[in-house]
Steps between C-alpha positions, in 0.01 A plus 500: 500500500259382753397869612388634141194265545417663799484809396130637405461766221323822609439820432736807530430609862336832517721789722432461846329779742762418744822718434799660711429766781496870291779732549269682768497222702731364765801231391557243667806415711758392223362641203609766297317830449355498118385756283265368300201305534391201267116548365195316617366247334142386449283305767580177517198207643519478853478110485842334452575170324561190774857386532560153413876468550762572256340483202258804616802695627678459182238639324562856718783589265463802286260451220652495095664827339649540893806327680502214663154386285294259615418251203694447155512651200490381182832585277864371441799498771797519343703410781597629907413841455210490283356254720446760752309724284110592573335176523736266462686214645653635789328829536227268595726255761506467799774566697834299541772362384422470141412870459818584716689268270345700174574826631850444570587375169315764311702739739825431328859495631479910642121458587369733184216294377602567120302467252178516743236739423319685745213323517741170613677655691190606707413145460844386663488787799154357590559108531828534679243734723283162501790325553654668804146465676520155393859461676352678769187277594744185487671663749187548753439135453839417566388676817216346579703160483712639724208655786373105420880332645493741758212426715433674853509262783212297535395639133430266222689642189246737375486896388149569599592741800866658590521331839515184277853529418825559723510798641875634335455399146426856387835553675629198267395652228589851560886411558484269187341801280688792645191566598315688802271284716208723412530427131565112571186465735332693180622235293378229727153665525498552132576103450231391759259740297531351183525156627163500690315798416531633126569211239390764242736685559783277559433299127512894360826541705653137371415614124638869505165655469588688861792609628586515833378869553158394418493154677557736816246748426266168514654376772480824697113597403376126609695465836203531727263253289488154543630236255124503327486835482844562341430280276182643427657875517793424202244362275341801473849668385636226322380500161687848448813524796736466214404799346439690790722787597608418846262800605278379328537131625506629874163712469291200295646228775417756792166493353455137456626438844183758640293363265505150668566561836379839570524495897809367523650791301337692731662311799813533317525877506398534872724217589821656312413819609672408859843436253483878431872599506723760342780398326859699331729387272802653305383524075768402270520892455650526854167700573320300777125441506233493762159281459220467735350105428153365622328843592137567561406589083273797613846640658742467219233660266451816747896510549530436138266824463698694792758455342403637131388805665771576668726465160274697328625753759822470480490523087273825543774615696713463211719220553569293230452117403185330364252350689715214596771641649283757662304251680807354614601793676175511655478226619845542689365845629205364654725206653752773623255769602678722249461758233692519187311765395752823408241733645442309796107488622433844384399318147078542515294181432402404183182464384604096514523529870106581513473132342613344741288347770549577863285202602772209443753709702584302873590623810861438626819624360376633212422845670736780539674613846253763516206248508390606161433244221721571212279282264393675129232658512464634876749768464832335576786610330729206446576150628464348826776661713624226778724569717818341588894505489647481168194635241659720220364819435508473144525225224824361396657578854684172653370548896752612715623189745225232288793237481538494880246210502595284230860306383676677219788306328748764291852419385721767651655572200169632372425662822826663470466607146782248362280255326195421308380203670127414605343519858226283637208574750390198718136322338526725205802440286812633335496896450751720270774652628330869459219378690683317800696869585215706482377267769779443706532899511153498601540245762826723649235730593337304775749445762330182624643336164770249585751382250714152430772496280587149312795341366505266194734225337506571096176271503277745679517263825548726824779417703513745716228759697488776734234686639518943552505631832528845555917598605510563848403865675857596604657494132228555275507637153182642373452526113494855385761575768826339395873660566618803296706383180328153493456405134187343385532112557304291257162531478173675315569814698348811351235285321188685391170492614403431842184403457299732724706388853715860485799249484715357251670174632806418315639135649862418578693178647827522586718328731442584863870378614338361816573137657325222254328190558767179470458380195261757385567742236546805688327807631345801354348804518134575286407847489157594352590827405218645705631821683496449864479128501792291653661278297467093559793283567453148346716205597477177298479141622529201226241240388563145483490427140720190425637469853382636822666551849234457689599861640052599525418160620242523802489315774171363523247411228378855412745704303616801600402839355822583281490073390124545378603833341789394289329150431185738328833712313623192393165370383291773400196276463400138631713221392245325357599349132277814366305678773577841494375607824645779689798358718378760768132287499703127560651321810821426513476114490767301618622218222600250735288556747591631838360234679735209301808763605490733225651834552328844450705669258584595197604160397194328581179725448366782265161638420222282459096583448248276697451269222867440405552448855239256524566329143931479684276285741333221226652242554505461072711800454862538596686801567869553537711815556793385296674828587386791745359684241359235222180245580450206263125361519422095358168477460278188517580435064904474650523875312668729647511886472762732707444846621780724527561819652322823427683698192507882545598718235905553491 
């Protein structure tokens, strides 16, 4: 084969200097916590080896005696298997279809691998690893042949600069990928990257010496350099990314990157500093997270120390946990100006606090309502202490009447206590049934919180919605205060814990037997439980799902409140092929328009973000609402990709 001759025999590399962030040290967004730490190696020369195309990135592999080696060795193959061993044939490959090919037939019929030994099948796990990367860098250029047939207007076909190519193809390629438009304009950046800017690291990518992780850790690190000085940055990296860790790989390209250009990093982290943001997001746990990005390094490292000394508190106080869990709680004590301590501020400062310097402590909310500075080490006794509604006392306390502010979705079978079924909170995600009560019965403490009730086919689409309002003055039944000899109706009555409110909410929904909607699907009563709260009467109105009556349409081209409203039911989130943004942050966009004598209704509108609006409006893309409730998109290829309505849990 053409690419053994290209391949230069060297030396076993020496271990790196460069290795994943220690167990003390933060994790980045996505990874997983670890417990151990791999050892350092020895200094390695500063200077790095130029890159002359493929043949130098094939020679990045993993030296002999390790995986994925980068020249022969001598010795026999006896056939598939044993020609992924150490050194040989295809442990030394590059990746494609012939090592794909090899691996599958030495996986056998139920995908055992007999008869391999270890040391093959090591062999095998690391050039399909070459070979998915492979796979994967075919598919970038397939991108970039794409960026080149979609020119912007007046652009010659070209990926040197985004405004280049048409302005929707991310949007293309998110609805042809399943995939959001974030991580298709990532893609397209990615392919413009490695088309103009890093050939390095693209003829590493095309051989399976990176993966995609570490193609974007390039990518990302050299973003601010120009073409020259990428190219100049990965050559410094190069002759060892394959072996790097991807910690490892991000600190020596971060390097590389300040090495050449050492004002423009500088630049950089002012620049970005005006993108600082906080941002939440449900775990796969159903815990949520919280993450400050682009903040002022001096700041993190004082908060990081505020917030060590302030769970060294808490564990002197005897609470229990390690350090990790500990500094959690901190941290959400400082954020909530409260104290989980047992004791309560009576606990005296450690001889930690005295550590701790005063000098990097800012004016503002940080002080207590007294004026005085609760900072370690100038005699403050816990955590900032803001004020405001809604701050729990003590850790682990839901605050009372929180949920007033933002949309929780339960399944009333699980707020009544009949069913097991998951909850969701708007922008975070899906929460377990245990969860989504506790919160609801938190939320039936505020008596701003408002309720809707939704109806479902067996598909999860609603067909019908009403809205609470409190039942009227002159017949009102307050919870706590029903007849004498009234039984129990169904519901969580009686259920423990009230979570620090002095009440214990137990939900029922029964039928109201007041005049219903036409066509709706009747009336009801919600009671929260709550003693000396009226009950809410809910009547429900249908939503045009396969056929619509036109019974919302509005007059003129806005919609009317209750139209917009069960539209945003009906469509929880733009209907977009996959944008997922909030229905409650879209217009209501009218498919034919209004103007060519569409109506405003049900029939003919739903939810759409600013860009899906304005992508309806390309005159390459075609929209139809081939029922009230289901949108088919064509895009420019002729594909086309149908949204359907919102699917809540049943």
């Amino acid at each position: 084969m053409a690419w053994l001759s290209s391949i230069e025999p060297e030396e076993p590399p020496a271990e790196d200097p460069e290795d994943d962030p220690g167990p003390d040290d933060p994790p980045r967004p996505g990874t997983a916590r670890s417990g151990s730490r791999g050892a350092k190696g020895t200094s390695a020369a500063k200077g790095a080896r130029p890159v002359k195309g493929v043949r130098a990135a094939k020679g990045t592999r993993r030296g002999p005696g390790q995986p994925g080696s980068a020249r022969r060795l001598a010795g026999e193959s006896p056939g598939p298997v044993g020609a992924f061993a150490t050194g040989q044939l295809l442990d030394t490959a590059p990746g494609g279809p012939v090592v794909f090919g090899q691996a599958e037939h030495a996986a056998g019929d139920d995908a055992r691998f007999a008869g391999a030994t270890d040391d093959e099948l090591t062999g095998i796990i690391c050039g399909l690893d070459r070979t998915e990367a492979a796979a994967c860098a075919l598919k970038h250029a397939a991108v970039a042949e794409l960026i080149r047939r979609r020119p912007g207007p007046g652009c010659e076909p070209m990926l040197a600069e985004p405004g280049s190519w048409e302005e929707f193809i991310e949007t293309e390629l998110a609805a042809a990928l399943a995939e959001t438009r974030a991580a298709a304009d990532g893609m397209l950046q990615l392919t413009r990257d490695l088309e103009t800017r890093l050939p390095g690291t693209k003829a590493a990518f095309r051989s399976g010496v990176l993966r995609l992780s570490k193609v974007e850790i390039i990518a990302r690190a050299t973003a601010h350099l120009d073409p020259a000085e990428a190219r100049a940055a990965e050559t410094l990296v190069l002759d060892r990314a394959g072996r790097l860790t991807p910690g490892g790989l991000a600190s020596a390209i971060k390097r590389a990157a300040i090495e050449v250009a050492p004002e423009k990093a500088q630049e950089r982290r002012e620049k970005e500093r005006r993108n600082a943001r906080v941002q939440r997001w449900m775990e796969d746990s159903g815990n949520a997270a919280l993450m400050g990005r682009e903040l002022p390094p001096a700041d993190v490292l004082a908060a990081g120390q505020r917030i060590t000394w302030w769970a060294k508190r808490l564990k002197a106080a005897g609470l229990d946990g390690d350090m990790d869990q500990l500094r959690a709680l901190a941290y959400m004590d400082i954020m909530l100006g409260r104290d989980s301590r047992p004791t309560g501020p009576s606990v005296p400062a450690g001889p930690d606090a005295a550590q701790h310097s005063k000098s990097s402590k800012p004016a503002g909310p940080d002080a207590g309502q007294d004026g005085k500075s609760s900072e370690p080490g100038d005699g403050g006794s816990g955590p900032p202490a803001p004020t405001g509604p809604g701050l729990a006392p003590t850790a682990g306390v839901l605050p009372a009447g929180f949920v007033g502010r933002l949309h929780l979705t339960i399944p009333l079978t699980t707020l009544l206590n009949l069913a097991e079924r998951p909850g969701e909170i708007a922008g975070l995600g899906p929460i377990d049934p245990a969860l989504a009560r506790d919160l609801a019965r938190a939320a039936a403490a505020n008596p701003a919180t408002s309720y809707c009730v939704t109806v479902t086919d067996l598909q999860g689409h609603a067909i019908g919605h009403g809205c609470a309002r409190p039942e009227p003055k002159n017949h009102t039944r307050t919870a706590g205060h029903d007849p004498p000899g009234d039984h129990d109706p169904p519901g969580d009555q009686g259920v423990p814990g009230d979570h620090g409110t002095g009440l214990r909410p137990g939900f029922t929904f029964t039928a109201s037997g007041d005049d219903e909607p036409p066509g709706g699907y009747g009336a009801w009563r919600l009671s929260t439980g709550v003693p000396g709260r009226p009950d809410m009467l809910i009547a429900f109105d249908p939503i045009a799902i396969d056929t619509c009556d036109h019974r919302f349409e509005a007059r003129g081209h806005d919609p009317g409140v209750k139209l917009r409203h069960l539209s945003q039911i009906r469509h929880a989130t733009c209907t977009g092929p996959t944008c997922r943004r909030p229905a409650q942050q879209c217009d209501f966009e009218h498919n034919v328009p209004y103007e060519a004598g569409g109506r405003s209704c049900l029939c003919n509108g739903g939810p759409k973000c600013r860009h899906e609006h304005r992508l309806k409006q390309d005159p390459r893309w075609e929209v139809e609402q081939i029922t009230p409730a289901t949108f088919r998109w064509t895009a420019p290829s002729g594909r086309q990709y149908t949204t359907e309505p919102t699917r809540y849990p049943i």
